[in-house]
C-alpha positions in Angstrom: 110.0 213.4 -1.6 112.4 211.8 0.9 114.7 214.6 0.4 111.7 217.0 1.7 110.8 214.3 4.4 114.3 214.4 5.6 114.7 218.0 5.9 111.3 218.5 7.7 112.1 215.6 10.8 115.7 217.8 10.6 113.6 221.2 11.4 111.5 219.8 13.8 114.8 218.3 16.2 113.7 214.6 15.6 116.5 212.2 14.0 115.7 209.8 11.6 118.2 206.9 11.7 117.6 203.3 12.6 117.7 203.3 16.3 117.4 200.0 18.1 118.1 200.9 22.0 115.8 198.2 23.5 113.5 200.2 26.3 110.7 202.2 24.3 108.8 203.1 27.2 109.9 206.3 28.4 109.2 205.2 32.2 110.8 201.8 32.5 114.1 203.4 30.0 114.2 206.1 33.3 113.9 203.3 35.6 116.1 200.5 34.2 118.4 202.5 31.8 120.0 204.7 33.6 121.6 202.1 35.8 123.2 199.9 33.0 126.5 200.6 31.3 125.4 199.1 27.8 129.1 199.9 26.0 131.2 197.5 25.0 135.2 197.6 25.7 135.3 200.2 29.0 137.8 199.8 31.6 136.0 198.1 34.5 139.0 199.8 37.6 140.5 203.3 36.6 142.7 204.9 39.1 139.8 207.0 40.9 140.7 209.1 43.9 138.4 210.8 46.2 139.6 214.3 47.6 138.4 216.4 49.7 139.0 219.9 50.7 138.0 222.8 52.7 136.9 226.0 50.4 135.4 228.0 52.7 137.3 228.3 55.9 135.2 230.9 57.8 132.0 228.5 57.7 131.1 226.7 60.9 130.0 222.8 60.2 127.0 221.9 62.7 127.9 218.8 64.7 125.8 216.4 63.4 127.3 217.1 59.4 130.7 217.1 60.7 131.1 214.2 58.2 130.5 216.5 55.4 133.1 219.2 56.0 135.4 219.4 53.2 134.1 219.9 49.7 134.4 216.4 48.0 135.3 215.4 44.3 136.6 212.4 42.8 139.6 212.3 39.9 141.2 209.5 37.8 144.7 210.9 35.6 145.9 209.4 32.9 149.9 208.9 33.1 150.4 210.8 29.5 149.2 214.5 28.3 145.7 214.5 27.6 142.1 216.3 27.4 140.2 216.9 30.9 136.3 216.6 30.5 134.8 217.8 34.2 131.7 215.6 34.5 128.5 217.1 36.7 126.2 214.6 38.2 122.5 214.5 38.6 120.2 215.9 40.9 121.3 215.3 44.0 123.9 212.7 43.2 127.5 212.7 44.7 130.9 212.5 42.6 131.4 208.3 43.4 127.8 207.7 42.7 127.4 204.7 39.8 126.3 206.9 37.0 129.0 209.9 37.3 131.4 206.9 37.5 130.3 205.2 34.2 131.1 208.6 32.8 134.1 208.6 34.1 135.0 205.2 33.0 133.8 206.2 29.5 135.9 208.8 29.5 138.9 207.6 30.7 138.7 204.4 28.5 138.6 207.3 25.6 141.6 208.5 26.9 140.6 211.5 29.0 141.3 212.8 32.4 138.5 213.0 34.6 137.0 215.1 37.4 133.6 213.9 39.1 131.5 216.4 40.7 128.9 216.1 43.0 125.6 218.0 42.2 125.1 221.3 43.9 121.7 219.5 45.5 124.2 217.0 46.7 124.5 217.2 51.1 128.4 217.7 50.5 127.8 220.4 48.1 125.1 222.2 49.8 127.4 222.4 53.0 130.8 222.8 51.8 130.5 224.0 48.6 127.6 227.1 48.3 128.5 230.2 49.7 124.2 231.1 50.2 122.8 227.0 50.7 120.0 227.5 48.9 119.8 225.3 45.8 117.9 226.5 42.3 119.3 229.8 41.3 121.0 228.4 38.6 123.7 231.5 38.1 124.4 230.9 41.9 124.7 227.5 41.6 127.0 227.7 38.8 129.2 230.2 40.3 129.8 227.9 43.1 130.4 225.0 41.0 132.7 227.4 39.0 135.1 228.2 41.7 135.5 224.6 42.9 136.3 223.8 39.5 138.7 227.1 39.7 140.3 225.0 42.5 140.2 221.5 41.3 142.4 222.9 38.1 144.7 224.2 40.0 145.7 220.8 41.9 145.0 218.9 38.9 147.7 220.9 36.6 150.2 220.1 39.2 149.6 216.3 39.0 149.1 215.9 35.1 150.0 218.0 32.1 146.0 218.6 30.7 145.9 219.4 27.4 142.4 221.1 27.3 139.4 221.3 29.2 135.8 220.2 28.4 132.3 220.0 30.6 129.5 217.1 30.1 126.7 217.3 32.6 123.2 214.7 32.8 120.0 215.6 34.2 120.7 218.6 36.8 124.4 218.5 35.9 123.8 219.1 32.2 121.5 222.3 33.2 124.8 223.2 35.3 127.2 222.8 32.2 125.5 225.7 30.4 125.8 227.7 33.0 129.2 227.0 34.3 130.3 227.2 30.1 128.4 230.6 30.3 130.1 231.9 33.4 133.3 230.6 31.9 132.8 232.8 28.1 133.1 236.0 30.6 135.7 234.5 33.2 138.0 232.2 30.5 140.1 230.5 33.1 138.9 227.3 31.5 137.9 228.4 27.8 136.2 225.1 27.5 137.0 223.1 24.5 133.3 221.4 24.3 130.0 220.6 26.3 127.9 218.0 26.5 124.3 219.3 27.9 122.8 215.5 28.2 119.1 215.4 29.4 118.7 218.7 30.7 116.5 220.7 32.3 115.2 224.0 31.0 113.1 225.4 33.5 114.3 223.6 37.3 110.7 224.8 38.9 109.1 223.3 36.0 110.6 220.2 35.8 110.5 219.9 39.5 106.7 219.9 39.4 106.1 217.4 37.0 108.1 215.2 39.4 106.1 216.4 42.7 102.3 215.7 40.4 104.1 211.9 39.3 104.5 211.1 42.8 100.9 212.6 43.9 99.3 210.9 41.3 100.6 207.7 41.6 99.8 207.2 45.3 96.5 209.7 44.6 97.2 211.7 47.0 97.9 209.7 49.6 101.3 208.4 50.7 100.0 205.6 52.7 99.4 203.9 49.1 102.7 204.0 48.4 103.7 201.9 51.3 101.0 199.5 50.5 102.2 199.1 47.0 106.1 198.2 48.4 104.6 195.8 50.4 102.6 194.0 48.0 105.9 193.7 45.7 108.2 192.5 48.9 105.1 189.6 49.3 105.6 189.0 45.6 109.3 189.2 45.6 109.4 186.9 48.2 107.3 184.4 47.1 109.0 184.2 43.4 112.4 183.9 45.0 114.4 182.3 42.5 112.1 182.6 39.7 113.5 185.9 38.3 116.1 183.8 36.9 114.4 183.4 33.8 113.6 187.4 33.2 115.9 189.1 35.1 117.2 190.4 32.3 113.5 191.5 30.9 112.3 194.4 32.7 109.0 194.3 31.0 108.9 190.7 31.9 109.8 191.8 35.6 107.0 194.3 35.9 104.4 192.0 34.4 105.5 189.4 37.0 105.2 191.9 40.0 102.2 193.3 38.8 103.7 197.0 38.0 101.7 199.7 36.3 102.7 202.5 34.6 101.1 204.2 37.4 103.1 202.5 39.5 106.8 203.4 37.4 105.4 207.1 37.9 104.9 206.9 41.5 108.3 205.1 41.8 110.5 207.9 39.7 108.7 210.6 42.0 109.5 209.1 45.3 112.9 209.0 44.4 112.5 212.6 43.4 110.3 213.4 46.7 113.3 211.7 48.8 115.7 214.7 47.1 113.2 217.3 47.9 112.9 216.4 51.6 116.6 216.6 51.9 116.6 219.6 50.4 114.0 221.0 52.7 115.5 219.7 55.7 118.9 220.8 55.1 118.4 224.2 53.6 116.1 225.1 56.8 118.7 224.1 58.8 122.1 225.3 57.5 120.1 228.6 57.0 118.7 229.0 60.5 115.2 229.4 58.8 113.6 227.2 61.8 111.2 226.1 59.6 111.5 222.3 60.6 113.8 222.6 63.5 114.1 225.1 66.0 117.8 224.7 67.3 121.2 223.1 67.4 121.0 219.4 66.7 123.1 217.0 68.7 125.7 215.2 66.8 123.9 212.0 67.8 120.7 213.3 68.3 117.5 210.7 67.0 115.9 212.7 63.4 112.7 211.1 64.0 111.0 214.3 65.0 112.4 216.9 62.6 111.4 213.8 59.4 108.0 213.4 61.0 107.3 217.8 60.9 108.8 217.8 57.3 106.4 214.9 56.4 107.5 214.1 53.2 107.7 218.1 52.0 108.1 218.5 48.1 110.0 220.9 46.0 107.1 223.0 46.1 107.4 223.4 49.9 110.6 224.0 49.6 109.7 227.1 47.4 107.0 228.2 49.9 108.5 227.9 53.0 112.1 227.8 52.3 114.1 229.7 49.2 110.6 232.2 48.5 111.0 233.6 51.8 115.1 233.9 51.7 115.1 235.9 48.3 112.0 238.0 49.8 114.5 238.6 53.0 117.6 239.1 50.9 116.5 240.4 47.3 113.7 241.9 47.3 110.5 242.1 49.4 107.5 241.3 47.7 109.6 238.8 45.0 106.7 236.3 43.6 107.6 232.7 42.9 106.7 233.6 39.5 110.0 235.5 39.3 111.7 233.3 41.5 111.1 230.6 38.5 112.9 233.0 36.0 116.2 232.2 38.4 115.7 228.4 37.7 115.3 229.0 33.3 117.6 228.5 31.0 116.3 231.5 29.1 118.5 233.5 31.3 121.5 232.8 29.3 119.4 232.2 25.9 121.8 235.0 23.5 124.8 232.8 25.0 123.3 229.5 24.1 122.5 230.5 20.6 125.6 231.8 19.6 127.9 229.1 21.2 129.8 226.8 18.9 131.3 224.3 21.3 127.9 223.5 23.0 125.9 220.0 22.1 122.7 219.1 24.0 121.3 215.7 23.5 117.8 215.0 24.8 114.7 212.3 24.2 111.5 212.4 22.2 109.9 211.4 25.2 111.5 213.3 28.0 109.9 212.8 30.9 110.3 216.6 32.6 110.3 218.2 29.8 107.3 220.2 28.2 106.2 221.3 25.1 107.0 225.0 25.7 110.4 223.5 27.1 111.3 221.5 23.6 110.3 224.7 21.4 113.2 226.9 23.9 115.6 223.5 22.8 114.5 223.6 19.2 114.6 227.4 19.2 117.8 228.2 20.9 120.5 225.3 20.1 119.4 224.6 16.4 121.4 222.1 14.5 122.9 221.7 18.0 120.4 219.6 19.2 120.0 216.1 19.0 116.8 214.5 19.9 117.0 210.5 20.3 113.1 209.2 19.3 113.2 207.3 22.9 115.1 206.7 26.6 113.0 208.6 29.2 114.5 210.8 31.5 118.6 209.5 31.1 117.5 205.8 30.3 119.8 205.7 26.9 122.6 207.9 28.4 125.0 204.9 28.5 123.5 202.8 25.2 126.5 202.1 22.7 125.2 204.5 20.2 125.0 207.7 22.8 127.9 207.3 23.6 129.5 207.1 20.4 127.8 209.6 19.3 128.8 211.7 22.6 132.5 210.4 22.5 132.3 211.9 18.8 131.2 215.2 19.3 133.6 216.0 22.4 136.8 214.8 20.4 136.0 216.0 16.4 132.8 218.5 17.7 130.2 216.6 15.0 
């Protein structure tokens, strides 16, 4: 009978072991978890280098994201031969921010080289990286990505002898490392060794709105709530002062002290989501010319307050409407719906690749936040025995517990 129980959790993607990472609720393990390196034994300084370097020379930077010119990545070499593992942030997240650089100290602690890369929703990115600026197609995307990664090897190899190459991607990035490995199987100027798919997304549009609906709901509807609730916790956070001390390091402790809902957790994870989409909308409109939100060349120290105040906290669903829908219409085909535009932002676009590929792993929760049903059937479907589904840890909340790790330090050095 346990022999038949075992086999069964096996077919259904869920894993059976004793697993004791401490956040069970899938909203405070997205909120607290993905911020804290819970390894033992990781270098705290590795020799990490920012570079930066112009990849399209024909493109002219607007004055105000002058800052920005030069596409940006961030690299720390090991003094011997060794593996290179290219690590893709999040959405929107740049090559230095804190969680790419956990990865990176991770991996250089295991002995790797390592090459952070900002995500293609990332300003940098969007403006010195993507040949069309308009985020979401993922084989775009991942074309771009795959030519800066085309010129990142080439300055590497002249700096360090690299003994292979791998890809790990979270969130965003890990939808990214399919599509870069795919775009690599036809190209094979990198013939990754393995990659790491860690809390992906299948369907981008999808996943996108469950995001837009946490922030609506939370705040029903109204986004003068939200700004009622931050000033209830500031007058609550101020008054406590030094009592955290105690239960700083309980979350659930926190909350209960601050008066946090689950309602509340929601409406946090999509503010920080509605904060992406309005630089998305604001800087795809304007890159583009689309004068949807402004109507002109900006000054290079001109006051935002006007063009922030007409985008009025626009979600990824604007951003479809007014925004990418009507640039494929222009530049693919006229009467394109969004419900074809979504097929761009799936996964099931490279679905025979996925199947088929040994040297792929994708790791994802029980109780993934932005994922669906219909998206965990593609996982189960498509990747097989080479999915691994932890029973908790939100949206990236476990990503840097001990046992994930191993378990990811594992698979990219033996593949099991």
């Amino acid at each position: 009978m346990k022999k038949i129980i075992i086999i069964m959790l096996m077919l259904l993607g869920i894993n059976s072991f004793s697993y004791d990472f401490p956040l069970k609720d899938p909203y405070i393990a997205t909120v607290f978890g993905s911020s804290t390196l819970m390894t033992q034994g990781v270098i705290e300084k590795i020799p990490l280098k920012l570079y930066r370097t112009e990849l399209i020379s024909t493109r002219e930077i607007p004055e105000n994201l002058e800052y920005q010119k030069g596409y940006k990545f961030s690299v720390a070499l090991q003094k011997k031969k060794a593996p290179l593992v290219f690590i893709l942030s999040g959405t929107s997240s740049s090559s230095t921010s804190l969680k790419t650089q956990y990865f990176q100290r991770i991996f250089y602690t295991a002995g790797y080289h390592v090459v952070g890369i900002s995500s293609i929703t990332n300003t940098n990115s969007l403006v010195a990286l993507s040949y069309e600026k308009i985020p979401g197609n993922l084989m775009n995307d991942g074309m771009d990505i795959y030519r800066g990664l085309q010129y990142i090897k080439n300055l590497v190899e002249k700096k360090a002898q690299v003994e292979d190459y791998s890809i790990m991607g979270y969130s965003l990035g890990g939808t990214h490392s399919a599509i870069v490995s795919f775009i690599d199987s036809k190209e094979k100027v990198f013939n990754f060794n393995k990659v790491f798919m860690l809390n992906p997304a299948v369907n981008l549009y999808e996943s996108a709105t469950i995001l837009d609906n946490m922030f609506v709901e939370g705040t029903d509807n109204n986004v003068d709530n939200f700004f009622i609730k931050v000033n209830s916790l500031m007058g609550l956070l101020s008054s406590y002062r030094d009592g955290f001390k105690d239960i700083s390091g309980n979350p659930y402790e926190v909350l209960k002290a601050l008066n946090v809902t689950e309602k509340d957790l929601k409406m946090g994870i999509g503010f920080v989501f509605r904060l992406n989409s309005i630089d998305i909308n604001f800087l795809t409109d304007y890159v583009n010319d689309m004068k949807v939100y402004s109507d002109g060349k900006i000054e290079k120290y001109e006051n935002m307050g006007k063009y922030f105040e007409k985008i009025n906290f626009a979600n990824f669903q604007d951003y479809i409407d007014r925004i990418a829908l009507p640039y494929y219409q222009q530049h693919y085909k006229k009467n394109l719906t969004k419900k074809e535009l979504s097929k761009f932002t799936d996964l099931k676009m490279i679905e025979d690749y996925l199947k088929t590929a040994k040297n792929i792993r994708c790791v994802t929760n029980k109780d993934e936040i932005i994922l669906t049903k219909k998206h965990f059937d593609f996982l189960k479907k498509t990747f097989g025995k080479n999915l691994y589904i932890y029973p908790y840890g939100g949206h990236c909340g476990n990503m840097f517990y001990q046992e994930n790790v191993d378990y990811m330090l594992k698979f990219m050095k033996e593949g099991r």
